[in-house]
N, C-alpha and C positions, 0 to 999 in steps of 0.2 A: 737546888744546887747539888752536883755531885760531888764527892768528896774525893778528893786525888789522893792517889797513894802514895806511897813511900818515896822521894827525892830520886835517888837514885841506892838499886840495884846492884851489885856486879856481875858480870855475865855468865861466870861459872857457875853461879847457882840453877843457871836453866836447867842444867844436866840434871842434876838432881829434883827439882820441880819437875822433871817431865820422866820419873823416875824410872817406871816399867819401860818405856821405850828402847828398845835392844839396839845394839849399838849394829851399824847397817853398811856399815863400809866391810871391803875385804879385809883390809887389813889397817894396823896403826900405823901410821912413820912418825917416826919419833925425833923430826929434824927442829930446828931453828926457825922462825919465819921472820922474827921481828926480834928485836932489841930497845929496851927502854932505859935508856939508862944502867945501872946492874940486875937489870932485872927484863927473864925472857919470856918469851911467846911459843909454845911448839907448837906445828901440825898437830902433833895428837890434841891437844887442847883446844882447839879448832874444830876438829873431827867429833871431839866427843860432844862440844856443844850443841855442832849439828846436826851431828846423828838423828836425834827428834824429829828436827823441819827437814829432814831428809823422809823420813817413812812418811813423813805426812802428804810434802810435797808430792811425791810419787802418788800417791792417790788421789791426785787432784791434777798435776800434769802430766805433760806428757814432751818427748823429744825436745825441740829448742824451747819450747818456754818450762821447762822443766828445768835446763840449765842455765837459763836466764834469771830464774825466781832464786837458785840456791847459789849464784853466783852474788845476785841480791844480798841476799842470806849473810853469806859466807863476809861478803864485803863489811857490813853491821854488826856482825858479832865481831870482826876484828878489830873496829874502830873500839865497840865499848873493853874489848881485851887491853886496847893501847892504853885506854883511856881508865881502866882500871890499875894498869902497872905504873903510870902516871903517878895516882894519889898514893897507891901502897910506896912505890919511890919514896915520896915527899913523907909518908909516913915514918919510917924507917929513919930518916934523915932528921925528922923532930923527934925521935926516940919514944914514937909510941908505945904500950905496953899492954900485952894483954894475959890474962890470969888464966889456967886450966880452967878450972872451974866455969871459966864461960863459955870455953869451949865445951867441955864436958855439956853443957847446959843444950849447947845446940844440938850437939850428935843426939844428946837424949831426946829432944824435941821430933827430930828425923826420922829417927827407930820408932818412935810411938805416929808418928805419920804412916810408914810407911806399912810396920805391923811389929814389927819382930828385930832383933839385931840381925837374927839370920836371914831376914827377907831384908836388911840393909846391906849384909854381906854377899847375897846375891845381885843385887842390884849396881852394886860399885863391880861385881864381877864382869856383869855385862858390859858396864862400860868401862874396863879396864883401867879402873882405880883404885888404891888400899885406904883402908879406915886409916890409915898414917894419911896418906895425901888432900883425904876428905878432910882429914885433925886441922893440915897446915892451911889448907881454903878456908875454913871458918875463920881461923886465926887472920889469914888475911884482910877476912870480910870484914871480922869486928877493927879489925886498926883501922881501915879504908872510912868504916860508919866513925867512929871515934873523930878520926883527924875533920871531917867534914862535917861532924857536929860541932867541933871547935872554930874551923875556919869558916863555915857558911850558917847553921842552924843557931849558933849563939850569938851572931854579930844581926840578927834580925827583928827587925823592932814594927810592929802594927801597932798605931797608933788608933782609939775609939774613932779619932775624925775620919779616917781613911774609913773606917768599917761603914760608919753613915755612909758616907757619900757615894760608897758602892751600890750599898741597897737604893740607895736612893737614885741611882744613875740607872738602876738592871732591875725595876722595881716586876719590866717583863716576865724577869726569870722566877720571881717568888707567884706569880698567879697561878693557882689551884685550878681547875678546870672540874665543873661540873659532874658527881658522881653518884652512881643511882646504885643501891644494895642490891640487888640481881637473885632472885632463886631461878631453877631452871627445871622441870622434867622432860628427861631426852629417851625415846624411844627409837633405838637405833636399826634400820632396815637392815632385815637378813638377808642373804644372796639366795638362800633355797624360795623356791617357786611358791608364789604367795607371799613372799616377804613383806611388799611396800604395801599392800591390802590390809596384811594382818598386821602388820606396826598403828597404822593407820584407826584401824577400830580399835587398839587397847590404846588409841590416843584420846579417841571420841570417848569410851569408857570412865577414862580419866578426867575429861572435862565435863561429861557429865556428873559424877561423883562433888567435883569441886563447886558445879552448878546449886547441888542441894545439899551445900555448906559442909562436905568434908574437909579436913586441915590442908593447903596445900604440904607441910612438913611431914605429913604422915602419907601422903600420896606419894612423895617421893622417894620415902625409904621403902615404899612398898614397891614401887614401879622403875623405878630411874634408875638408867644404866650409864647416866652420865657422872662426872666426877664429882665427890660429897654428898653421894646421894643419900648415905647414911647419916651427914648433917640437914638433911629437909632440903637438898641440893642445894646448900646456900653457896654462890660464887663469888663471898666477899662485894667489896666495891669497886663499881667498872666505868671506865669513861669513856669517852668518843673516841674509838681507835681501837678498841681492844676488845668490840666482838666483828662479826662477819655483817657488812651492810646491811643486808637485809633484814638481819634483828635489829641493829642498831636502830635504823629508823623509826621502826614498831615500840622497840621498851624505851627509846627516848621521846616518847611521845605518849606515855603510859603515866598515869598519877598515882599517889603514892597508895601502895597497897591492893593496886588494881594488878588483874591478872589479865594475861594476852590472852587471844585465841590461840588458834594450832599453826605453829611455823613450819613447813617443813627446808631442809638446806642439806649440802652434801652429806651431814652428819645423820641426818633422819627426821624426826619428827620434836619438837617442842613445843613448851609449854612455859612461859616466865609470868615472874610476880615481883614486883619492884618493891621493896621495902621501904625504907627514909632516902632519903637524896639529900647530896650534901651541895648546895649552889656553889658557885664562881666566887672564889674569893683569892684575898691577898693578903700571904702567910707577912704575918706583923714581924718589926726587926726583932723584937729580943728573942723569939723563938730561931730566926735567921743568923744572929750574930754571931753565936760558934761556929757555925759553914762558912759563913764570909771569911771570917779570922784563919781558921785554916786553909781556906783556900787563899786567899791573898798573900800567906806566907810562902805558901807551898810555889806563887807564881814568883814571888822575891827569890826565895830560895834556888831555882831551877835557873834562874836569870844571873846569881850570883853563883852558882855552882859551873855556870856556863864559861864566865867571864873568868875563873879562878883557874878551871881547867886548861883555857886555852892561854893564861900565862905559865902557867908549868911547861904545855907543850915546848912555846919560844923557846924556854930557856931547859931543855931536857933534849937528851942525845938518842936517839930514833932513828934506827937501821935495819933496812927490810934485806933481808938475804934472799 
């Protein structure tokens, strides 16, 4: 089971999550777009969000579906902008509070992300923001997490019965599939003349060696130009789907401790050795029960975060200029 992340986000942190990205528009306008209440929306905040899926998009489209994707865009970041001046409103109005020091806490967090205060001060440079306005974002952030820990994250209750009955309904999603320890020696074909020849005889070289009981581990720090070759080319454990066909069928068909012949595949020349194999099994509930538990919250939570949002909207004043 995967683990879902955080509830909900606010959107002006992307800017910052996608920090190097240089701000890509000609210019800022710095108007009005929307209204929430006492509380606004500009173009430039818009801009600065997008700027990111702007450099990106362009390297990925082109003409109308260029401006169809970042109208996409553009349409999604405004909704969660609405939807973020929504709960900071409502924050405001319960008289949330929040301390420097947890601000302080985040900026520090930031700066050691990013590298330096002065590679954060370059950064809000580019996209035409001051460490004052970065201060008042966090602040916002932390009231926005505060109020929706109060109104949605503490009013949420998993019950043990629920966690069974999950496992026990999706018992599909707990099966392990079949995994084989994999070593590999990969001699990789050169482009100069003689290449696939001469890979080819220090392949045979090698399996002769391993014939009259050399270490496969020690053949491969000597030989292998594939990855860990310095660990006795161990490739961890691998299952059905996560090598190229045509080994798959060969090392899943290998018992344990047996070594293949000579593969060759776009990559060059190989050589595997299967280690322990772990069979088909079904990860038991008490090792499942903290993924269940958080994830089941996590689906409560986004369901009542949903429903709380969209009564703030009814009852909040929403003016698009």
């Amino acid at each position: 089971m995967k683990r879902l992340k955080a509830v909900y986000i606010p959107v002006f942190l992307c800017a910052i999550s996608a920090a190097m990205a240089p701000l890509t528009f000609s210019a800022v306008v710095d108007k009005i777009v929307v209204v929430v209440n006492n509380e606004i929306i500009t173009q430039r905040e818009i801009d600065v969000v997008l700027a990111p899926l702007y450099a990106q998009y362009r390297t990925m489209y082109q003409g109308e579906e260029l401006i169809r994707r970042l109208e996409e865009a553009r349409e999604s970041i405004l909704k969660q902008l609405i939807e973020d001046r929504l709960i900071l409103s409502e924050a405001k109005k319960q008289n949330i509070t929040v301390e420097d020091k947890d601000v302080d806490a985040r900026i520090d967090d930031i700066k050691k992300k990013v590298g330096s205060e002065k590679d954060l001060e370059n950064i809000l440079n580019e996209q035409n923001l001051t460490i004052n306005e970065l201060r008042a974002r966090y602040k916002e952030k932390i009231m926005i997490r505060k109020l929706i820990d109060q109104k949605v994250g503490a009013r949420i209750i998993i019950t043990p019965l629920e966690v069974k009955n999950y496992y026990n309904a999706h018992k599909e999603e707990f099966l392990l599939p079949e995994e084989l320890h994999l070593k590999q020696i990969l001699i990789k074909i050169k482009k100069a003349e003689g290449g696939q020849a001469d890979a080819l005889k220090v392949m045979r070289e090698i399996m002769k060696r391993i014939k009259e009981g050399c270490g496969f581990d020690a053949l491969a720090k000597e030989y292998s130009e594939g990855p860990n070759a310095s660990e006795g080319g161990s490739m961890g454990y691998v299952k059905k789907g996560d090598l190229m066909p045509q080994i798959e069928e060969i090392v899943f068909n290998l018992g344990d401790e047996e070594v293949s012949g000579i593969i060759q595949s776009e990559l060059g020349y190989h050589i595997f050795k299967v280690g322990d194999r772990r069979p088909r099994r079904m990860r038991e509930f008490p090792e499942m029960r903290q993924d269940i538990e958080e994830y089941l919250y996590r689906e409560k939570a986004n369901q009542k975060l949903r429903g709380w949002i969209d009564s703030l909207a009814k009852s909040a004043y929403i003016e698009f200029k």
